[in-house]
C-alpha positions as CSV (number, residue, x, y, z in Angstrom):
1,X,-4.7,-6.7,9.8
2,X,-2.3,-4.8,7.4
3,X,-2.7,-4.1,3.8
4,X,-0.7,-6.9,2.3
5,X,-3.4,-9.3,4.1
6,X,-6.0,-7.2,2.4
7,X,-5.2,-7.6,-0.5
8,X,-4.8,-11.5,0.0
9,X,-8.2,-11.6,0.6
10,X,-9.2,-9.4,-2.4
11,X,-6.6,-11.3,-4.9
12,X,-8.5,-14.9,-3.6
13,X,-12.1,-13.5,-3.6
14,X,-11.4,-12.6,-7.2
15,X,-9.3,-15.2,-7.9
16,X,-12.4,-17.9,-6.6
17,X,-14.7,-15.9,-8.9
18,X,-12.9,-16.3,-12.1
19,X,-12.5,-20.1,-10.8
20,X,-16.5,-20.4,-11.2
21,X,-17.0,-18.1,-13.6
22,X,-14.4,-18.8,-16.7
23,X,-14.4,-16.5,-19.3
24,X,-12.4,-16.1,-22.2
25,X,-11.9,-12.7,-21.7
26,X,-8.6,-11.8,-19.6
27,X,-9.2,-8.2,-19.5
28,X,-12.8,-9.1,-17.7
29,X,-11.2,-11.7,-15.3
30,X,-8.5,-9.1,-14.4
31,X,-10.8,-6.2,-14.1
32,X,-12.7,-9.1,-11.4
33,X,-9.2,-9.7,-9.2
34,X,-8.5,-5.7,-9.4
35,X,-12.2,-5.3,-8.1
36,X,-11.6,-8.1,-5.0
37,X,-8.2,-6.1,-4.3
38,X,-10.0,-2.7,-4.4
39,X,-13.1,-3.7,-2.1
40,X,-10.9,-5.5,0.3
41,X,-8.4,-2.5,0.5
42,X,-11.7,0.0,0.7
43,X,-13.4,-2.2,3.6
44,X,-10.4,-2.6,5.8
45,X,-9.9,0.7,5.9
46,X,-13.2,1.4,6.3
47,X,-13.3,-0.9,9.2
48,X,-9.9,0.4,10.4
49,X,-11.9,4.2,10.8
50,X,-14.9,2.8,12.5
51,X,-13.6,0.2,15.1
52,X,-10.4,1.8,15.5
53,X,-10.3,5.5,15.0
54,X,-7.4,5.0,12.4
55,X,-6.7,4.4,9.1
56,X,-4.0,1.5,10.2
57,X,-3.7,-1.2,12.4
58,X,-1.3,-3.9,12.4
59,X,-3.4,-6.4,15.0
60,X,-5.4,-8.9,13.9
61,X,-9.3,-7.5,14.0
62,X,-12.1,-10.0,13.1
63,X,-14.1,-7.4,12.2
64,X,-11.5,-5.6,9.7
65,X,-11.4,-9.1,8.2
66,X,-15.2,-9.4,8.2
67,X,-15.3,-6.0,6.0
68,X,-12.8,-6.4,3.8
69,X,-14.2,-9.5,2.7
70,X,-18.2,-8.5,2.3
71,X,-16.7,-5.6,0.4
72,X,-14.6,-7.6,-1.8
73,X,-17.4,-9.3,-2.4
74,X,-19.6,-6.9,-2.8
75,X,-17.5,-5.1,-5.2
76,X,-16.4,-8.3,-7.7
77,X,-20.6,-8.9,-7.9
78,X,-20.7,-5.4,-9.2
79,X,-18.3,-5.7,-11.6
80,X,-20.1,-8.8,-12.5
81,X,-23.2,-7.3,-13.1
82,X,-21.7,-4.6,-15.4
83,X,-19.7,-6.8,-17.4
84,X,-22.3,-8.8,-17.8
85,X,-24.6,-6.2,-19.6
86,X,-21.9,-4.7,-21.9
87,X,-22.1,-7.7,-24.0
88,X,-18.2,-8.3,-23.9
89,X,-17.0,-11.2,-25.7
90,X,-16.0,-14.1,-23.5
């Protein structure tokens, strides 16, 4: 899996997270899609180095897929958690 499928996975991990979880605040519910982008990007590359022994690979890998999305996921419940104890106002 490539980057630009990556980052499909971060943009709808985010994207289903601000469906559930509407907030007022745009800068919070872009700061969420950045965050899916980022941990998706992070864990396919991560999964790219361990499975593969490269940063890159352009077939598809379950298991890239399978890390990219538990560190989207991981990553957008983060940013959750912090924005929800700054007291921004939604």
């Amino acid at each position: 899996m490539g980057l630009l499928s990556w980052m499909i996975i971060g943009f709808s991990v985010g994207w289903m997270t601000n469906f559930f979880f509407k907030r007022r605040c745009k800068l919070v519910r872009a700061g969420r899609m950045f965050a899916g982008v980022a941990g998706a990007l992070t864990g396919g590359l991560l999964a790219n180095i361990l499975f593969y022994g490269g940063p890159i690979n352009l077939d598809f890998a379950w298991q890239s897929f399978a890390v990219a999305l538990a560190c989207s996921v991981l990553l957008v419940i983060f940013s959750f958690v912090e924005t929800r104890q700054r007291k921004y106002s939604y």
